[in-house]
N, C-alpha and C positions, 0 to 999 in steps of 0.2 A: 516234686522238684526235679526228680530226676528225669523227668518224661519230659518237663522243658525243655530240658540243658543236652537235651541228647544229638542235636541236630550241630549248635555248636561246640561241642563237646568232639564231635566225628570233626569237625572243622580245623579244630585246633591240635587235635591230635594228627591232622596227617599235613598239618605244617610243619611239625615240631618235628616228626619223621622226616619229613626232605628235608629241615635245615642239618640235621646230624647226618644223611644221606649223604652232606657236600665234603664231609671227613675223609679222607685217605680208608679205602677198605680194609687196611692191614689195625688201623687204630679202634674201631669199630665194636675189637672184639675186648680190648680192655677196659675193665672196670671204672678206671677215670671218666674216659669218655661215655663209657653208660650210665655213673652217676652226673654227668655232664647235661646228657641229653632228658634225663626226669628232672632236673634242676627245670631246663630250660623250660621243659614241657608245663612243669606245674606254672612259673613264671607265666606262661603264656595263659593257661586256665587262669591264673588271676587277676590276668590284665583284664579278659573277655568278660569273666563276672562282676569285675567294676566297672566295665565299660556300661553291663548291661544292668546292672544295679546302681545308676545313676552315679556315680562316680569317677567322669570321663578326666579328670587331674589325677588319681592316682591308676588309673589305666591307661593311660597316656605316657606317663613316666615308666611304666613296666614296658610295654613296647617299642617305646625307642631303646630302653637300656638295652633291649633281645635281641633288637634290632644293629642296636652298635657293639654286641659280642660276636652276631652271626654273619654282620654284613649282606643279611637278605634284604629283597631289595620288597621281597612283599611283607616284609614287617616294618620296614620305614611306612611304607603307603600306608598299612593298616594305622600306623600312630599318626599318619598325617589325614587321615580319615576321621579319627575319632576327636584330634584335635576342629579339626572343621564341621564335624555334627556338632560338637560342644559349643559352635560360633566362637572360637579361640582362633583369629587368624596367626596373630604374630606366635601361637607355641605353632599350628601347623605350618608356618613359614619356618621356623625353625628348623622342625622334623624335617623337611624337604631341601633346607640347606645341608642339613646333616648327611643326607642320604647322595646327597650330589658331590660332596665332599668325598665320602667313603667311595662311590663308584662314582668317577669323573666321567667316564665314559656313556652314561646312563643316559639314555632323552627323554625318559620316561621322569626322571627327578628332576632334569633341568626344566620338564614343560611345567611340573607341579609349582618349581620355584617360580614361571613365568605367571600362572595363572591366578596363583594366591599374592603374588605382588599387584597383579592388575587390580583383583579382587578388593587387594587392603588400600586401593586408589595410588598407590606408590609409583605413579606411570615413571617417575626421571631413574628409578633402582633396575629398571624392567630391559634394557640399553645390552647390557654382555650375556644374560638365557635368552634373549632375541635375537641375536647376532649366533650364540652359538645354535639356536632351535633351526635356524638357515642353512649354518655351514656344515654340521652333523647330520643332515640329510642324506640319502641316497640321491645321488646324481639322476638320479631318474627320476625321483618325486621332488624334485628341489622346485621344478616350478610350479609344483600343485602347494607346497610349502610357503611359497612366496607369497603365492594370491589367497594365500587362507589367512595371513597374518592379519587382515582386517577384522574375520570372525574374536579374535579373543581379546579385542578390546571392544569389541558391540555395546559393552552394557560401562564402558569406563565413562568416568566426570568430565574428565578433564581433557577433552575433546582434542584441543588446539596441541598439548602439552602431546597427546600421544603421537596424533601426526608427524609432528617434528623425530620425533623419538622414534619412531619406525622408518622415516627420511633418512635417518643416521644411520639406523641400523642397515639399512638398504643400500648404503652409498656405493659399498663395492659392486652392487649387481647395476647399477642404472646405465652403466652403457659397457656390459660385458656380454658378448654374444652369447645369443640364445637365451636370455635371462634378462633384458631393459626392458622389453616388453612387459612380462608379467611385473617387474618389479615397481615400473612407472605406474602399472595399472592399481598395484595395491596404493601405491604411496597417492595416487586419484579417488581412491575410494574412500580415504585416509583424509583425505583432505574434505572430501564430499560428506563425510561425516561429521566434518568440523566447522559446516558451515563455509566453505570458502570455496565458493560454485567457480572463481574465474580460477583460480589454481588446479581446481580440480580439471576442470578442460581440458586447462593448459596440459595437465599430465597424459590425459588420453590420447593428446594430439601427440605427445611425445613416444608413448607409449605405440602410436600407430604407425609414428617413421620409422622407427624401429623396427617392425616388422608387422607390413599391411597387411597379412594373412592370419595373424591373430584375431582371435573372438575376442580376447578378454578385454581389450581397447572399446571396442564395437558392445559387447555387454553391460561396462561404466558406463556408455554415453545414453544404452538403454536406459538406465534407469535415473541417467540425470535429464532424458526428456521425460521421464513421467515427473519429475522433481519442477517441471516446468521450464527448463531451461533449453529452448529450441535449437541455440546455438552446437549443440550435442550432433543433432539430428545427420550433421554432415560425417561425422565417421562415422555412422552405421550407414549411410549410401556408401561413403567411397568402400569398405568392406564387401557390401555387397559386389561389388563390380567386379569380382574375381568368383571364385569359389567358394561361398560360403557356405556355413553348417546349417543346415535346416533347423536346428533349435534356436539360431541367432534371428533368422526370420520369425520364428515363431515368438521370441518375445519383442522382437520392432511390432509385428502386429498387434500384439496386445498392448504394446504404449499408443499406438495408432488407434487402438481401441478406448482405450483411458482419455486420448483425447478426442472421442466421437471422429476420428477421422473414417469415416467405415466405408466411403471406396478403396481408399490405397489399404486400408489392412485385408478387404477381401484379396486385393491383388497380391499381397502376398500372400497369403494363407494358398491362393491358387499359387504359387512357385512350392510353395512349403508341399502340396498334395502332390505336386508336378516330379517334386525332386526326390521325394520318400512318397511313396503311398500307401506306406501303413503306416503313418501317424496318425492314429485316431484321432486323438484332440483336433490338429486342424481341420481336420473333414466336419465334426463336428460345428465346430465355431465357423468355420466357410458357410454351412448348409444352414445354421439360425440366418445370420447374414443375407445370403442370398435371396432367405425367406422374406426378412425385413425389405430386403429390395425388388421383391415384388418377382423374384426371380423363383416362381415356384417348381416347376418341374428341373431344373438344376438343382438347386437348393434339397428335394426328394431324393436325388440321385446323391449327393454329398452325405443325406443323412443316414440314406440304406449304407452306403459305406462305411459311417461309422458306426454302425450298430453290426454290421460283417465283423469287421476288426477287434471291437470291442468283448463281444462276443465268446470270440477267440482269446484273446489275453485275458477276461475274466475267467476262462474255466482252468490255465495255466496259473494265474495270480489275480484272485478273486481282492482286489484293491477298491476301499468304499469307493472311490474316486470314480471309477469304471459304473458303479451301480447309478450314482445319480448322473452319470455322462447320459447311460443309457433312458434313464426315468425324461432329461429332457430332451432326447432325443424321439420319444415315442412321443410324448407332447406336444413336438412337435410336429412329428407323420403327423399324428389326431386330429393339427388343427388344418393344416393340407387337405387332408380328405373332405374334412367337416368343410371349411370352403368350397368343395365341390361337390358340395350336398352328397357327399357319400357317407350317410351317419351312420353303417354299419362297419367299412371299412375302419371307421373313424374309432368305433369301439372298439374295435380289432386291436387297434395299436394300444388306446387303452389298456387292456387287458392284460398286455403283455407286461405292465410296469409290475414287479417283483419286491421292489424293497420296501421297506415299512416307514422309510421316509418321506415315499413318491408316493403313496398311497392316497394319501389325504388330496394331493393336485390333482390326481387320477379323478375321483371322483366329484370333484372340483369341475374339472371339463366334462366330466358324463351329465352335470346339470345345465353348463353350457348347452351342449348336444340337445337335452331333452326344449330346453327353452328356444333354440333355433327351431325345433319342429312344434311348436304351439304351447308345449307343456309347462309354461312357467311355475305354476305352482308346486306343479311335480318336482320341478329344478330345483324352486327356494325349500322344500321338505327334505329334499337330496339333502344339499349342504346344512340345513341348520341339523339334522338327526347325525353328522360325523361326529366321532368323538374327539377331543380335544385333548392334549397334551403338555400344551403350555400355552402360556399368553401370546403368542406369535402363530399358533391354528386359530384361535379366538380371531383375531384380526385376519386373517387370510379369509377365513368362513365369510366374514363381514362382505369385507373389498368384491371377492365375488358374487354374493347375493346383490350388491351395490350393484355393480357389473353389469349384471341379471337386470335388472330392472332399470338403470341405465339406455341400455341395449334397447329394450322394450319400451323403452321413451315415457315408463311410470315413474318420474321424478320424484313426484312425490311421495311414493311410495321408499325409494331411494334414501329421498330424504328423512323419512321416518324410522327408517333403519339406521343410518348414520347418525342422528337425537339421540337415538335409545344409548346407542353405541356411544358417543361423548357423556352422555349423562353416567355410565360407569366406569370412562376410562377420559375424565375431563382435562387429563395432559397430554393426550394425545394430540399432536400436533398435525400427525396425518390424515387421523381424522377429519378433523376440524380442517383442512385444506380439501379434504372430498367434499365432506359441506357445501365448502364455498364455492365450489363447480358444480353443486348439485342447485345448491340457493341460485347462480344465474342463470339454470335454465327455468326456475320458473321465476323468473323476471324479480326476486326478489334480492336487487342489483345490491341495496343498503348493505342488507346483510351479509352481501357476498364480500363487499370492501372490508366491513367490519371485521368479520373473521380471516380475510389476508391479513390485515394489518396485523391481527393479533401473533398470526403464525412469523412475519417481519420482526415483529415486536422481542418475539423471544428466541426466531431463529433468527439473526439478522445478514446472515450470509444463504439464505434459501433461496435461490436464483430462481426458482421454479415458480414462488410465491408473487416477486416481483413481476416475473416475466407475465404469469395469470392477470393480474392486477392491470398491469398496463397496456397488457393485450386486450382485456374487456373496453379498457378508456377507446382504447382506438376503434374499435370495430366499433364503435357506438359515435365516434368523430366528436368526442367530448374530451374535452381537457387533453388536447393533443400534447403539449410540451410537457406536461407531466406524465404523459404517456412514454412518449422519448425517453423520459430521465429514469422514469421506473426499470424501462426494458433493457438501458443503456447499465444500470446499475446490477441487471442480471447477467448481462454479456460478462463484465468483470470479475464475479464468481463463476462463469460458463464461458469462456470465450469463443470454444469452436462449437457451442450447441447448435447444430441447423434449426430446431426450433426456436430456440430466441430470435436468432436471426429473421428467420418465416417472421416473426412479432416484428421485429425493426422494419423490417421492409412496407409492411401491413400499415403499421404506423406515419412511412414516409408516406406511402401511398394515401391514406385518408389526409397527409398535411398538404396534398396535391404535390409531392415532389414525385414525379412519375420516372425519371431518368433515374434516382440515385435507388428507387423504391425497386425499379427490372434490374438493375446491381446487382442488388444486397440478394432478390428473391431467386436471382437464378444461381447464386454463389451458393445458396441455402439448398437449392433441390440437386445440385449438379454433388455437392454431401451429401444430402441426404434424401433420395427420390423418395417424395412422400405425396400420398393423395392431396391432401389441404393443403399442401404447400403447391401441389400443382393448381389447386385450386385458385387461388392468391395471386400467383405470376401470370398464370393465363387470364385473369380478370385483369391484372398491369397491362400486360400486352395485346387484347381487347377493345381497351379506354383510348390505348394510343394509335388504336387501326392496324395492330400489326397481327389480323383477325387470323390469317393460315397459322403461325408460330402460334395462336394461343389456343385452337385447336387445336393442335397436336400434342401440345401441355396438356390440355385434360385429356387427350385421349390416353397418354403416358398415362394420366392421375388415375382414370375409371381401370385401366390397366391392374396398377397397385391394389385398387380397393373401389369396386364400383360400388359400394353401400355408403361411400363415405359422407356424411351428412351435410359437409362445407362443401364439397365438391358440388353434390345435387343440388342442394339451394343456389350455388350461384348459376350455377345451369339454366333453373328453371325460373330464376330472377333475370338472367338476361337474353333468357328464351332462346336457347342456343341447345342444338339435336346435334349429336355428335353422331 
């Protein structure tokens, strides 16, 4: 026992010390006070061995009593600790009144009394430790204080009740310079978390007359467009127009991302490299991008950059985040190379992945590699002898052996792998969607609808599913307007997907709408320059005689991906040599 007790035992003992430390030096040495200070001390060993002997009501009551003879401010917390491990909000409310009473001065007691009110759901008691948690600041941290006020109501109920309540509490700062800004912008965040998208605008917009050189206006509106509300989108351009922070572009690009917009988020991510060039992350995500757009020796040059940079700050602050930046970064050089039939280069980059996370993708793509160069079987031995970790290597192992054979146009093979694979894992709903594009290429259309529907059935917002579905109706020129309505219904869980769109356009084009069909499909490629979607426009533009413009569309397309399977078939369907 005493070998337990020895670590808080030194704990407690050099508490008890500083609190008779705060005596007058001259009283120290009398007797009173020495019998004062063993009182206290045993008190305090007693608190700790009831705390820790299950007993947090009579531990609890020793520590504040120690607490309100010594007026130490770390024996109130320690009693409003033990109250709140015991899940006793209202005694640790108490303890935390106590302690703010005795030292008024404290922001340390008045944030406790803020946090366990929030806690006990008490938003309308929460109104004077918010107002004074503001004004007790340092004048220098007051607007980083301001715009945190949102943080400590994140997990409160009663949404609506708090907004108002930190509105109040704000009212002095909302049009007092240097401070409407941040304070308009909490009280938008405030509002955005309560559900009330036109208020919250409205605050940002306020928040930005205020002062248009502020991020934190331009940051809200970030995240009420990923919320979907595009109306936002205009204070983060008008921001831009000045001088803005490279992280503020860096998160518009990632909502640009969230909404598939991925020219205008390359275009920023190139001002983000332009105006810092040692932000890793955007070089990174520039260089995937690039790569998507067919943009390979830029995209090379973006990703050697980030693997420079990276590089460098992991051997300063080896951050997990830096290891898997790097892992898809070499995945990426691998698949560069490997398009340029450089398969040794291609293992090179491989080689280089380090972490025990990336490992398994690593070897992943070395079966890629091996089945580009003839070795299929070698490839499918690669990936099934990796070992496994969790049910998410299990499925990854799958998808690329699928991949693998896929690629190699043994469907059926594909599809015999994906059976096994449902028949042990028969909820798997991604599966069971691989299926269904494996079942249409070998013309076994039934079964391909059937298992859409069933993945519709129990996802029913799976745009991808719909979108498959009535992408097949169309390019087969059967059941047109149910085509439309499938693809139409995947647009409204996807709105900007350039592929759905590629599908509506497709769609118009077999209903013989050829005007609305070169629309829709050049709106889709000019998002998103993709092979089979140049495939698609250049055959619109083709059918209507506009033969120079749709040669140049596929030569854009063979560009991106001269292997691509829709591109060559219509090629060699409408006997057309580029």
């Amino acid at each position: 026992m005493l070998i337990f007790y020895r670590l808080p035992l030194l704990a407690i003992l050099v508490c008890a010390l500083s609190v008779n430390a705060q005596t007058p030096p001259a009283s120290v040495a009398e007797p009173k006070s020495s019998a004062l200070s063993s009182e206290l001390f045993y008190q305090l060993l007693l608190g700790e061995l009831n705390a820790r002997g299950g007993e947090p009501g009579a531990a609890y009551s020793l520590m504040l009593d120690a607490a309100r003879k010594t007026n130490d401010p770390r024996l109130y917390q320690r009693a409003v600790d033990i109250a709140l491990q015991a899940r006793s909000g209202d005694s640790a409310l108490l303890a935390a009144r106590a302690w703010k009473q005795a030292l008024p001065a404290s922001r340390e007691a008045n944030r406790y009394v803020l946090q366990i009110l929030i806690g006990l759901n008490r938003i309308g008691e929460t109104l004077e430790p918010l107002r004074r948690e503001v004004a007790t600041a340092d004048a220098k941290d007051r607007i980083a204080t301001i715009l945190g006020v949102p943080r400590y109501f994140a997990r409160a109920t009663e949404k609506k009740l708090a907004a108002a309540t930190v509105e109040q509490a704000l009212a002095g700062y909302k049009s007092a310079p240097g401070f409407g800004a941040a304070a308009w912008t909490a009280i938008g965040r405030m509002r955005f978390d309560a559900d009330d998208a036109s208020g919250a605008l409205n605050a940002a917009r306020i928040a930005q007359s205020q002062d248009v050189g502020s991020e934190h206006p331009a940051l809200l509106a970030v995240l009420m467009m990923n919320a979907k509300l595009p109306q936002a989108e205009a204070i983060v351009e008008k921001y831009l127009e000045d001088k803005p922070k490279p992280e503020v572009r860096m998160e518009y690009a990632r909502a640009l991302l969230d909404a598939q917009r991925y020219a205008q988020a390359l275009t920023q991510l190139q001002f983000v490299t332009s105006d810092k060039p040692d932000y890793a992350d955007a070089w990174l995500i520039r260089g995937v991008l690039e790569m998507e757009a067919g943009q390979v020796v830029i995209a090379e040059r973006s990703l050697k950059q980030y693997v420079e940079l990276a590089l460098v700050q992991r051997q300063s602050s080896p951050r997990p985040e830096l290891s898997r930046g790097l892992t898809q970064a070499y995945l990426a050089l691998a698949q560069i190379a490997e398009q340029r039939k450089d398969f040794v280069m291609a293992d090179a980059w491989l080689q280089r992945i380090d972490s025990q996370d990336g490992l398994l993708n690593a070897q992943l793509r070395r079966a890629a590699l091996l089945a580009r160069q003839g070795r299929l079987e070698d490839a499918r031995q690669l990936i099934r002898s990796q070992p496994e970790s969790s049910p998410a290597d299990a499925r990854l192992k799958t998808g690329a052996e699928v991949q693998l054979l896929r690629d190699s146009k043994q469907y059926q093979g594909a599809y015999d792998v994906l059976a096994q694979a449902i028949a042990d894992n028969p909820d798997d709903l991604d599966l069971t969607y691989d299926l269904a594009m494996v079942a249409e290429k070998l013309g076994k259309l039934e079964e391909m609808e059937q298992l859409l529907r069933r993945v519709i059935a129990a996802k029913p917002e799976d745009a991808q599913s719909y979108n498959a579905l009535g992408y097949s109706l169309a390019d087969r020129g059967i059941r047109l307007d149910e085509a439309k309505q499938l693809i139409l219904k995947a647009l409204d869980y996807a709105p900007n997907d350039p592929f759905i769109s590629d599908s509506l356009g497709w769609a118009e084009f077999r209903s013989g709408n050829l005007v609305e069909a070169q629309r829709i499909l050049e709106a889709a490629f000019k998002a998103r320059p993709d092979a089979e979607i140049a495939a698609h426009l250049g055959e619109v533009l083709w059918t209507q005689g506009q033969r120079e413009q749709a040669l140049s569309i596929w030569r854009q397309g063979r560009q991106l991906n001269a292997e691509n399977e829709t591109l060559l078939e219509t090629l060699k369907r409408l006997r057309v040599t580029l």
